[in-house]
SEPA-797083 format. One record per residue (C-alpha): residue number from 0; x negated, y negated, z negated. Coordinates in Angstrom, 1 decimal. Example, Ala and Ser with C-alpha at 12.3 -4.5 7.8 and 13.67 -1.06 7.14 Angstrom:
BEGIN
<palum><num>0</num><x>-12.3</x><y>4.5</y><z>-7.8</z></palum>
<palum><num>1</num><x>-13.7</x><y>1.1</y><z>-7.1</z></palum>
This chain:
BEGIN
<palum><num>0</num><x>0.9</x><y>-5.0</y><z>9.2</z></palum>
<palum><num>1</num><x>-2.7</x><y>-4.5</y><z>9.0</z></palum>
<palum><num>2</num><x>-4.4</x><y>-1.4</y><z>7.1</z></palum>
<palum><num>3</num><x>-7.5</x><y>-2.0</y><z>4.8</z></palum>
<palum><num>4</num><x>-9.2</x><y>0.2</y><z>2.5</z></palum>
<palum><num>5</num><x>-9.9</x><y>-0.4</y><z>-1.3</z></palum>
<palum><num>6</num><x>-13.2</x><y>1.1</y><z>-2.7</z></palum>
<palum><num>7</num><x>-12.5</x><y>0.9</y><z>-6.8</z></palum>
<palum><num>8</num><x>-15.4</x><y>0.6</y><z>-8.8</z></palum>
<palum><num>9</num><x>-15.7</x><y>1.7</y><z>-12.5</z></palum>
<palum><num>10</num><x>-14.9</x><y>-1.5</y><z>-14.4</z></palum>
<palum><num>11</num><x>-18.5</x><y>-1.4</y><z>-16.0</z></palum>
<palum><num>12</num><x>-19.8</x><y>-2.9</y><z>-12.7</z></palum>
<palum><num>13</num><x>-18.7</x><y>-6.8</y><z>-14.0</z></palum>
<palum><num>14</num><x>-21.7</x><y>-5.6</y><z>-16.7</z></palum>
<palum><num>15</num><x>-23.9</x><y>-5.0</y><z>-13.7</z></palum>
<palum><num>16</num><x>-24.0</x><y>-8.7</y><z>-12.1</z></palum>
<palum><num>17</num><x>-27.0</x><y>-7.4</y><z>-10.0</z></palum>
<palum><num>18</num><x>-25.6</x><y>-4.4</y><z>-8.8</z></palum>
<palum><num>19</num><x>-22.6</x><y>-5.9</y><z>-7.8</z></palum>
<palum><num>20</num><x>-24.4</x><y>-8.3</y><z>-6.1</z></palum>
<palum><num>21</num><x>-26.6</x><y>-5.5</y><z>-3.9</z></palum>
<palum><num>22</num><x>-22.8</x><y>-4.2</y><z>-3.4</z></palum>
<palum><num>23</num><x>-21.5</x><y>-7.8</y><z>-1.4</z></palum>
<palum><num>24</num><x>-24.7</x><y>-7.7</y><z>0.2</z></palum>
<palum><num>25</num><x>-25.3</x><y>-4.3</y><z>1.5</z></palum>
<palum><num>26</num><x>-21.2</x><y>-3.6</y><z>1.8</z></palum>
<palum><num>27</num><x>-19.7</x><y>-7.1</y><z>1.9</z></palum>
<palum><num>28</num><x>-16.3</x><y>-6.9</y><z>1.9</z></palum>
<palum><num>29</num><x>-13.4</x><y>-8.9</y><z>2.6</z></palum>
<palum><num>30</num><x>-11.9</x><y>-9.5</y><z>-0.4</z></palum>
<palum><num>31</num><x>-12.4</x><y>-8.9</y><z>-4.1</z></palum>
<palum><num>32</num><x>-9.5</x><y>-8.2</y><z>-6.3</z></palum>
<palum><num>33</num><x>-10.6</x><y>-7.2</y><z>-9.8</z></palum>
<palum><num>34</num><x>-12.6</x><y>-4.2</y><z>-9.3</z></palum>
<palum><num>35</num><x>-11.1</x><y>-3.3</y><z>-5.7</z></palum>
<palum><num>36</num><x>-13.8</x><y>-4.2</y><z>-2.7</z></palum>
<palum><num>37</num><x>-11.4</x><y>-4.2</y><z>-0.1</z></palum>
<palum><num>38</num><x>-12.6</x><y>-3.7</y><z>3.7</z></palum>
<palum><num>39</num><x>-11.0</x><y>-3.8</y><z>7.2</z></palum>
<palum><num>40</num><x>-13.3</x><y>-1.3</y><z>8.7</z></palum>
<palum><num>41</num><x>-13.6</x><y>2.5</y><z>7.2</z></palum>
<palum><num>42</num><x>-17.4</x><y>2.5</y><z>8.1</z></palum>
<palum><num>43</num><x>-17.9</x><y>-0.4</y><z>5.8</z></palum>
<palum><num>44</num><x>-16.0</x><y>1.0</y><z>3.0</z></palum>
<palum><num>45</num><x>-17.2</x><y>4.5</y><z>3.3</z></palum>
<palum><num>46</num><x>-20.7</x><y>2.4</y><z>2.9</z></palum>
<palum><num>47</num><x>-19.7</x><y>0.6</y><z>-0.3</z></palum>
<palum><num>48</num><x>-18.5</x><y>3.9</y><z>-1.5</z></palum>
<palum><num>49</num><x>-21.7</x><y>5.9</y><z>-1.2</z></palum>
<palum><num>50</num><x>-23.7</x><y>2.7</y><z>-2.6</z></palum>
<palum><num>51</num><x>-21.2</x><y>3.1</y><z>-5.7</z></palum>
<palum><num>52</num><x>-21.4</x><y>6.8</y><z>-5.9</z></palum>
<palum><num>53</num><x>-25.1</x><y>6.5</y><z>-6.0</z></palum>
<palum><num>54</num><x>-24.8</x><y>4.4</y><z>-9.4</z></palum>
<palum><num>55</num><x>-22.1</x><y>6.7</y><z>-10.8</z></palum>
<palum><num>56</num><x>-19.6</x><y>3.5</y><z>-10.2</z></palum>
<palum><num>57</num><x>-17.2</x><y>5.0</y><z>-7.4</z></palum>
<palum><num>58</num><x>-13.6</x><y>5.8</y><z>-9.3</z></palum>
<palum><num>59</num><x>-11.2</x><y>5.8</y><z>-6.1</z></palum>
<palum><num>60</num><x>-10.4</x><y>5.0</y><z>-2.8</z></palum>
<palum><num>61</num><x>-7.2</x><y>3.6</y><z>-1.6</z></palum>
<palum><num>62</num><x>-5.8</x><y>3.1</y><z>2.2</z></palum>
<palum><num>63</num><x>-4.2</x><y>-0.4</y><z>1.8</z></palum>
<palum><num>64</num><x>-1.3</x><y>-2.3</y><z>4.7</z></palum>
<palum><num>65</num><x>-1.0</x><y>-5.9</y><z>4.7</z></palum>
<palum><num>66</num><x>2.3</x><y>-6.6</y><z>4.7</z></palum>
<palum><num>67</num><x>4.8</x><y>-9.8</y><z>4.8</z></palum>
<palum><num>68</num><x>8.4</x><y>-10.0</y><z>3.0</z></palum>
<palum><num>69</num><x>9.7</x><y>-9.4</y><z>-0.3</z></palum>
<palum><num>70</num><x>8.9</x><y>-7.2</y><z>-3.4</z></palum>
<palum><num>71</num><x>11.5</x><y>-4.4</y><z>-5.1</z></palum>
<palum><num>72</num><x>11.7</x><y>-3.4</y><z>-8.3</z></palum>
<palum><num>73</num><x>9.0</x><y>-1.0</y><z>-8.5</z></palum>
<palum><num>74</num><x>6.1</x><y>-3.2</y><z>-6.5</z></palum>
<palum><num>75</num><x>3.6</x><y>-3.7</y><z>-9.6</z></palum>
<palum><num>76</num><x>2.9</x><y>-0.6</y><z>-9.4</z></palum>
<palum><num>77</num><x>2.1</x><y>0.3</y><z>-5.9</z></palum>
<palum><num>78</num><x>0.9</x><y>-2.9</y><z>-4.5</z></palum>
<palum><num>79</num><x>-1.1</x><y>-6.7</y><z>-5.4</z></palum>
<palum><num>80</num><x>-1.3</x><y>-10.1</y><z>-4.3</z></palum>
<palum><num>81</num><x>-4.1</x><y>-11.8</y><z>-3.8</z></palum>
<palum><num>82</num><x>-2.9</x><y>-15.6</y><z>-2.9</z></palum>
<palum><num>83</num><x>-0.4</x><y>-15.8</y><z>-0.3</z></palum>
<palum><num>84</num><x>-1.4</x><y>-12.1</y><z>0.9</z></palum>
<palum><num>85</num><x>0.1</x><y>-8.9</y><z>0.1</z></palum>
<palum><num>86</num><x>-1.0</x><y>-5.8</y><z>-0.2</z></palum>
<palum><num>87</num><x>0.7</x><y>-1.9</y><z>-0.7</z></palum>
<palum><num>88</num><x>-1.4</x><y>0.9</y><z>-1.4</z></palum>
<palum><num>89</num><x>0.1</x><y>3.6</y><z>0.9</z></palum>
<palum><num>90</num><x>-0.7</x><y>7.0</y><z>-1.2</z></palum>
<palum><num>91</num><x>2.1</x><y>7.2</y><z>-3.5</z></palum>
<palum><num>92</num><x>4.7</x><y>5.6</y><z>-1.1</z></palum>
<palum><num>93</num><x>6.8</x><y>6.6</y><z>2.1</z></palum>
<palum><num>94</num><x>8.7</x><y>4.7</y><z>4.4</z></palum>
<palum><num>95</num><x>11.9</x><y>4.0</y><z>6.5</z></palum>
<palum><num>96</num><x>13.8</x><y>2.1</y><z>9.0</z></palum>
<palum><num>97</num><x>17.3</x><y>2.2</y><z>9.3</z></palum>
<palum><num>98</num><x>18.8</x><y>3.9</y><z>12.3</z></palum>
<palum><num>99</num><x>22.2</x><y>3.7</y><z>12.3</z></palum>
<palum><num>100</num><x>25.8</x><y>2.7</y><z>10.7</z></palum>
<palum><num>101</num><x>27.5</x><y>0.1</y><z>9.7</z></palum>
<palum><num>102</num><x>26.6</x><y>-3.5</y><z>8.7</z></palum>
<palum><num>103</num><x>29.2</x><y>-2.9</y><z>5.7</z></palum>
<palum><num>104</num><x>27.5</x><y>1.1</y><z>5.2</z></palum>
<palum><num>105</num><x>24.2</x><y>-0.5</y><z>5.7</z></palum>
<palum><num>106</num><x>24.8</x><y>-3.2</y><z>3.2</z></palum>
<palum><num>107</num><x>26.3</x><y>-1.2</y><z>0.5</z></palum>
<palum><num>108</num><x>23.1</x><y>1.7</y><z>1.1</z></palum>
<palum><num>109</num><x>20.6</x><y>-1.2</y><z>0.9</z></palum>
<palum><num>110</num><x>22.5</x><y>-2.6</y><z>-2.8</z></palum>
<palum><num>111</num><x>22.0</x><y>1.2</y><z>-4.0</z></palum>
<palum><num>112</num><x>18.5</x><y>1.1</y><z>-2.7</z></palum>
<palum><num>113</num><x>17.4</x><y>-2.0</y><z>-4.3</z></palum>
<palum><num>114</num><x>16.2</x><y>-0.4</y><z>-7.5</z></palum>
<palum><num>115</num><x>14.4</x><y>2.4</y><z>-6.1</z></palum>
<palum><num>116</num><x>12.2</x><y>0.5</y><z>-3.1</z></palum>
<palum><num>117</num><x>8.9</x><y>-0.6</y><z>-3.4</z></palum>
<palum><num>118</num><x>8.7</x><y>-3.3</y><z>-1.0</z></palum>
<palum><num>119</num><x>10.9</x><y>-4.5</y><z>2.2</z></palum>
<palum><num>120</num><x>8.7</x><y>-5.7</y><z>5.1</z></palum>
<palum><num>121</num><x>9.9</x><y>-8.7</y><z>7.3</z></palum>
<palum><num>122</num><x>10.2</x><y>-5.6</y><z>10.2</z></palum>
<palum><num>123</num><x>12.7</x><y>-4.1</y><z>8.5</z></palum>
<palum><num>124</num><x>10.7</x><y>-0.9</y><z>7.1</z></palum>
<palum><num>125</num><x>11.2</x><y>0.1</y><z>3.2</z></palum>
<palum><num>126</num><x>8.9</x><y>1.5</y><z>1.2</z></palum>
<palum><num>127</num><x>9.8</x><y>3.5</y><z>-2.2</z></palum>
<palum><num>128</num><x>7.9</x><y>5.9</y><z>-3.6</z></palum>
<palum><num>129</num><x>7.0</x><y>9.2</y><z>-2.3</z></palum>
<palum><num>130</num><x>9.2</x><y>11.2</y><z>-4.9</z></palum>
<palum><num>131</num><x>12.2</x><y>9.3</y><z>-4.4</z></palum>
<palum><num>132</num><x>12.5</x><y>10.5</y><z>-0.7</z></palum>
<palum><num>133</num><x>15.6</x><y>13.2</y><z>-1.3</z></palum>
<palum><num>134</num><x>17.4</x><y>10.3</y><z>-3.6</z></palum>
<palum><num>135</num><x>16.9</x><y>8.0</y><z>-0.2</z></palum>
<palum><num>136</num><x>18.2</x><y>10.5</y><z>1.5</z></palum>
<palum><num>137</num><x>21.4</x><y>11.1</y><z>-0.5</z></palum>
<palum><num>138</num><x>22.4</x><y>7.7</y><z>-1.1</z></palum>
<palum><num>139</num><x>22.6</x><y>6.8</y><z>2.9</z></palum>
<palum><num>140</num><x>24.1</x><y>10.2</y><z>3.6</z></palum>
<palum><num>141</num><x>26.6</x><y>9.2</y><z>1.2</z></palum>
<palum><num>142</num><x>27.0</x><y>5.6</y><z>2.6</z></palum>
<palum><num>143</num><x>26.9</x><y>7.8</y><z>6.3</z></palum>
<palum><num>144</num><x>23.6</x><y>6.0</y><z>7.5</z></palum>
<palum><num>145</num><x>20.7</x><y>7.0</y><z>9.1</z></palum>
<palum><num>146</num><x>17.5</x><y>6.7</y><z>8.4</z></palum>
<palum><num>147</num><x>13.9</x><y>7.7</y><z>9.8</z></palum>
<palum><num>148</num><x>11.1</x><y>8.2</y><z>7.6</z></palum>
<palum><num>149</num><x>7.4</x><y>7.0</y><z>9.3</z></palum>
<palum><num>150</num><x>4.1</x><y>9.1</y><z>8.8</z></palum>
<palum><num>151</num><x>2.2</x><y>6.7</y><z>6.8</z></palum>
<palum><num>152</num><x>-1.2</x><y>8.2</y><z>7.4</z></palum>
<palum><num>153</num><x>0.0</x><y>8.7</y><z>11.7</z></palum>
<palum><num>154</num><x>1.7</x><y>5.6</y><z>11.2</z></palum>
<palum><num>155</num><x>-1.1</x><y>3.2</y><z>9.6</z></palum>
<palum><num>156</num><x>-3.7</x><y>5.2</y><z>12.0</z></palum>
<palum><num>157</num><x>-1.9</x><y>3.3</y><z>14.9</z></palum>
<palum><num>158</num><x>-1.4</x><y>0.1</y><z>13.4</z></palum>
């Protein structure tokens, strides 16, 4: 998994061809997805940001991970594609490994889970969204597995 981060400019800036072009050449980034300029390095996006601030354009910024496996329920919400790629925005979410039980505890946790997660990396890590963390943590005490939640923001600064 890779972490990027997603400058979000006001939509007006499609109505600005010339501004967004100063914007890909004075802060080029990797990728474009609607109005998300999304960069690998945080000097880069922190650039496009002030260059957007200046024009009154800057609406957010996210912290994005690259990510390879299969989208839950709720993944529309918290993350994109962009071809083949995938991406999660890690603000709203959290995220687990299982620990230990079972493969029949495990199983029967994970079909409980299924509605409430996110995403399910090829590593094995779920993400679900930050307020369902004490429903996580019923359903596998319940199924008597264990689980460890990561640090995003430690977690993603190590990546």
């Amino acid at each position: 998994m890779q972490v990027f981060f997603a400058i979000e400019a006001n939509p007006i800036i499609k109505e600005l061809p010339e501004f967004e072009q100063l914007l890909r050449t004075e802060a080029p980034p990797q990728l474009v997805h609607g109005t998300l300029y999304i960069y690998g390095q945080l000097a880069m996006a922190e650039a496009a940001s002030a260059l957007l601030a200046e024009a009154d354009l800057d609406e957010d910024t996210h912290q994005l991970i690259k990510v390879e496996g299969s989208a839950g329920a709720e993944f529309y919400d918290y993350g994109f594609h962009i071809g083949t790629d995938t991406y999660l925005y890690t603000n709203d979410l959290s995220a687990f490994t299982i620990t230990d039980g079972s493969d029949t505890q495990i199983e029967m946790a994970l079909f409980q889970l299924e509605e409430h997660l996110v995403y399910t990396s090829s590593e094995d890590i779920y993400f679900t969204i930050n307020h369902y963390t004490d429903l996580v943590l019923g359903i596998v005490k319940a199924y008597e597995v264990k689980v460890e939640f990561l640090d995003l923001d430690k977690w993603c600064k190590k990546i």
